[in-house]
C-alpha positions in Angstrom: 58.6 4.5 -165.6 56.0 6.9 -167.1 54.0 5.3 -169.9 55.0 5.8 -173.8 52.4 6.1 -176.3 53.8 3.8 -179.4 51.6 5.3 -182.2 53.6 8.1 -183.9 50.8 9.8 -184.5 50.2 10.7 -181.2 54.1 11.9 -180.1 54.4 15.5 -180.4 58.0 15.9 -180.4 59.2 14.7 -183.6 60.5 16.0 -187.0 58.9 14.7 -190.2 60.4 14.9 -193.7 60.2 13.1 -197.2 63.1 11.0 -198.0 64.2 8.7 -200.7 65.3 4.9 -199.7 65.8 2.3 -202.4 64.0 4.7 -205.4 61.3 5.0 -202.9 59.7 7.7 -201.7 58.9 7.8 -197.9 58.7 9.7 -194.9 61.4 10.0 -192.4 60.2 10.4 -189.1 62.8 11.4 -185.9 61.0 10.8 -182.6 62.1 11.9 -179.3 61.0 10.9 -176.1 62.1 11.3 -172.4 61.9 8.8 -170.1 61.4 8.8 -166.5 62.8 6.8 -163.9 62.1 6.9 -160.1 63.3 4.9 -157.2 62.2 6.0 -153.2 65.0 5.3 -151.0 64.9 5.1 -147.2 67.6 8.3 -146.5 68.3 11.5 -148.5 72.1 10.3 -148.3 71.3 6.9 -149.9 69.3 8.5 -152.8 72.1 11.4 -153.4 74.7 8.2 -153.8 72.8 5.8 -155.7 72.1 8.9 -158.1 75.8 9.9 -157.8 76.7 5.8 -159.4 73.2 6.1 -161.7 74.5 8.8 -163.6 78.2 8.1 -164.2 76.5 4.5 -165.8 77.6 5.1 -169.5 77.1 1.4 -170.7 73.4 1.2 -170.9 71.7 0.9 -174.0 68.1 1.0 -175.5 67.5 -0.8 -179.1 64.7 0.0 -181.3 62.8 -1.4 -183.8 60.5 0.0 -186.6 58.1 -2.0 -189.0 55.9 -0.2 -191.8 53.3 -1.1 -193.7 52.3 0.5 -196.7 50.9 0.3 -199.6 49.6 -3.5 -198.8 53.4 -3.8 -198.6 55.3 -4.8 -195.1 58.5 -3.6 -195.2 61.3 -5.2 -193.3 62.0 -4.5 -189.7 64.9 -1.9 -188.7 66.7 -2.0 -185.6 68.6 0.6 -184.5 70.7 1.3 -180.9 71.1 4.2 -178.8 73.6 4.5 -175.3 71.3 6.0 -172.6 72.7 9.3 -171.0 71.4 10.2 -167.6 70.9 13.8 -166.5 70.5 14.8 -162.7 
């Protein structure tokens, strides 16, 4: 699996706006990030049907979760889910 920086500041895909939560202002950050995957495989017939079972896999799931500090404040963690969808 390719290496994911976890400071925000550092993605460059992601959409930033303010937001109110709670009577608070904040900012609402949506990152997105890809993910790669590799496996070598000893034939090109066992690779093209182990991708053939990988990608019909629609059970998988990746949680996140997201802590902030500010303002000498910590907030409380937020965990979210997400199903994975593969792509050939």
């Amino acid at each position: 699996m390719n290496w994911v920086d976890d400071n925000l500041n550092n993605i460059t895909q992601k959409t930033i706006k303010d937001t109110v939560i709670n009577k608070v202002n904040m900012v609402e950050i949506n990152v997105r990030r890809q993910f790669t995957f590799f496996r070598v495989y000893a034939s090109n017939a066992i690779a093209i049907n182990e991708q053939a079972i990988f990608i019909n896999r629609t059970d998988d799931v990746i949680t996140f979760t997201s802590y902030c500090y500010y303002n000498q404040k910590n907030y409380q963690a937020v965990s979210n889910s997400a199903k994975v969808a593969y792509v050939k």
